[in-house]
C-alpha positions in Angstrom: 100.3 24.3 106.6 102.7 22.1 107.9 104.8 23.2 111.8 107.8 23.6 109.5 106.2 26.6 107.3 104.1 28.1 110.2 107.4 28.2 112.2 109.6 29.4 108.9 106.8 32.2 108.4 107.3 33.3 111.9 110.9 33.4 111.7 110.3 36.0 108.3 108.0 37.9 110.1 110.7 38.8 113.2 113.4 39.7 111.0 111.1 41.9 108.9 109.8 45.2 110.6 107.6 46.4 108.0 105.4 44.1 104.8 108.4 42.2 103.2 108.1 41.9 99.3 108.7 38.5 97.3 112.8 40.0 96.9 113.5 40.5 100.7 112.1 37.2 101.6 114.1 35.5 99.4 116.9 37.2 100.4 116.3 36.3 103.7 116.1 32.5 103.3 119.2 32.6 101.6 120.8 34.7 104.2 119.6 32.2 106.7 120.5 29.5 104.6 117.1 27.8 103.9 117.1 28.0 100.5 119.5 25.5 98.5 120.9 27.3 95.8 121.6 24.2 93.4 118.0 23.5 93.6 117.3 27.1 92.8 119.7 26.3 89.6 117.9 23.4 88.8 114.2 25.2 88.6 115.5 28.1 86.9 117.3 26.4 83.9 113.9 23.7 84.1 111.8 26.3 84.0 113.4 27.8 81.4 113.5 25.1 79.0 110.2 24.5 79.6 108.9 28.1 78.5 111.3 28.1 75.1 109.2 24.5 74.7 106.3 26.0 75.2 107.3 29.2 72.7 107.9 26.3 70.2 111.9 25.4 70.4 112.3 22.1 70.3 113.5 20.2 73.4 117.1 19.7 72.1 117.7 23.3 71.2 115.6 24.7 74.4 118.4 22.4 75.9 121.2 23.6 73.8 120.4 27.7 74.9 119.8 26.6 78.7 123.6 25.9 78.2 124.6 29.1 77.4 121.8 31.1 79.5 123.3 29.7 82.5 126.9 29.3 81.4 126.8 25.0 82.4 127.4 22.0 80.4 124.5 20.0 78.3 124.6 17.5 80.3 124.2 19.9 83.6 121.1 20.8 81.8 120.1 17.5 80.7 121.0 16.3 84.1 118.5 19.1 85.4 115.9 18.4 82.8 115.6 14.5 83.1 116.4 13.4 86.5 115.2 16.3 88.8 111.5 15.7 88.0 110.1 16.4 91.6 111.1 20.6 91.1 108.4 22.9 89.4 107.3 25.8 89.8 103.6 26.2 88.7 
Protein backbone atom coordinates (compact mmCIF):
# COMPACT_ATOMS: atom_id res chain seq x y z
CA UNK A 1 0.00 0.00 0.00
CA UNK A 2 1.35 3.00 -1.30
CA UNK A 3 1.50 6.72 1.37
CA UNK A 4 -1.18 7.91 -1.03
CA UNK A 5 -3.93 5.00 -0.14
CA UNK A 6 -2.82 4.63 3.55
CA UNK A 7 -3.32 8.45 3.84
CA UNK A 8 -6.70 8.38 1.53
CA UNK A 9 -7.89 5.38 3.92
CA UNK A 10 -7.31 7.51 6.86
CA UNK A 11 -9.03 10.44 5.45
CA UNK A 12 -12.43 7.79 4.98
CA UNK A 13 -12.03 6.59 8.21
CA UNK A 14 -12.41 10.39 9.98
CA UNK A 15 -15.23 11.38 8.08
CA UNK A 16 -17.00 8.04 8.81
CA UNK A 17 -18.21 7.41 12.51
CA UNK A 18 -19.41 4.00 12.26
CA UNK A 19 -18.20 0.74 9.34
CA UNK A 20 -18.82 2.61 6.01
CA UNK A 21 -20.25 0.34 3.22
CA UNK A 22 -18.93 0.17 -0.52
CA UNK A 23 -21.96 3.20 -1.29
CA UNK A 24 -20.89 5.78 1.42
CA UNK A 25 -17.27 5.49 0.51
CA UNK A 26 -17.87 6.22 -2.86
CA UNK A 27 -19.85 8.84 -2.07
CA UNK A 28 -17.39 10.24 -0.09
CA UNK A 29 -14.53 10.33 -2.74
CA UNK A 30 -16.79 12.03 -4.94
CA UNK A 31 -17.82 14.52 -2.40
CA UNK A 32 -14.22 15.16 -1.74
CA UNK A 33 -13.56 15.12 -5.24
CA UNK A 34 -11.10 12.11 -5.56
CA UNK A 35 -12.85 10.29 -7.85
CA UNK A 36 -12.92 11.49 -11.66
CA UNK A 37 -16.19 11.00 -12.84
CA UNK A 38 -15.23 10.70 -16.71
CA UNK A 39 -13.07 7.88 -15.78
CA UNK A 40 -15.92 6.36 -13.85
CA UNK A 41 -17.90 6.82 -17.35
CA UNK A 42 -15.23 5.23 -19.12
CA UNK A 43 -15.14 1.86 -16.84
CA UNK A 44 -18.79 1.61 -16.71
CA UNK A 45 -19.64 1.73 -20.47
CA UNK A 46 -16.06 -0.66 -20.82
CA UNK A 47 -17.13 -2.78 -18.49
CA UNK A 48 -20.31 -3.07 -19.93
CA UNK A 49 -19.37 -3.91 -23.39
CA UNK A 50 -17.19 -6.31 -22.15
CA UNK A 51 -19.95 -8.36 -20.16
CA UNK A 52 -22.57 -8.22 -23.36
CA UNK A 53 -19.19 -9.74 -25.19
CA UNK A 54 -18.81 -12.12 -22.88
CA UNK A 55 -22.87 -12.98 -22.97
CA UNK A 56 -22.16 -13.47 -26.74
CA UNK A 57 -23.05 -9.93 -28.58
CA UNK A 58 -20.72 -9.23 -30.85
CA UNK A 59 -18.27 -6.35 -30.28
CA UNK A 60 -20.09 -4.00 -32.75
CA UNK A 61 -23.52 -4.37 -31.34
CA UNK A 62 -22.14 -4.58 -27.49
CA UNK A 63 -20.88 -1.18 -28.89
CA UNK A 64 -24.00 -0.08 -30.55
CA UNK A 65 -26.26 -0.74 -27.02
CA UNK A 66 -23.30 0.95 -24.78
CA UNK A 67 -24.69 3.91 -26.92
CA UNK A 68 -27.91 3.94 -25.81
CA UNK A 69 -27.29 2.44 -22.11
CA UNK A 70 -25.42 5.55 -21.54
CA UNK A 71 -27.17 8.00 -23.76
CA UNK A 72 -23.34 9.00 -25.75
CA UNK A 73 -22.24 8.77 -29.25
CA UNK A 74 -20.51 5.45 -30.86
CA UNK A 75 -17.65 7.00 -31.04
CA UNK A 76 -17.75 8.12 -27.16
CA UNK A 77 -18.01 4.49 -26.74
CA UNK A 78 -15.58 3.49 -29.21
CA UNK A 79 -13.36 6.17 -27.93
CA UNK A 80 -13.85 4.44 -24.38
CA UNK A 81 -13.40 0.94 -25.78
CA UNK A 82 -10.12 1.37 -27.82
CA UNK A 83 -8.09 4.01 -26.50
CA UNK A 84 -8.66 3.88 -22.70
CA UNK A 85 -7.06 0.44 -22.28
CA UNK A 86 -5.22 1.15 -18.86
CA UNK A 87 -9.11 1.19 -16.89
CA UNK A 88 -10.53 -2.29 -15.73
CA UNK A 89 -12.11 -3.34 -13.25
CA UNK A 90 -11.36 -7.15 -12.38
Amino acid sequence: MTLYQKRLRELVSSHCTTQPDGGEVVDLLFRVGVIDSTLVKVLLIRQYVDQLMREGETKLNAMWRATEIFACTYEYVRKCVYYYKDINLQ
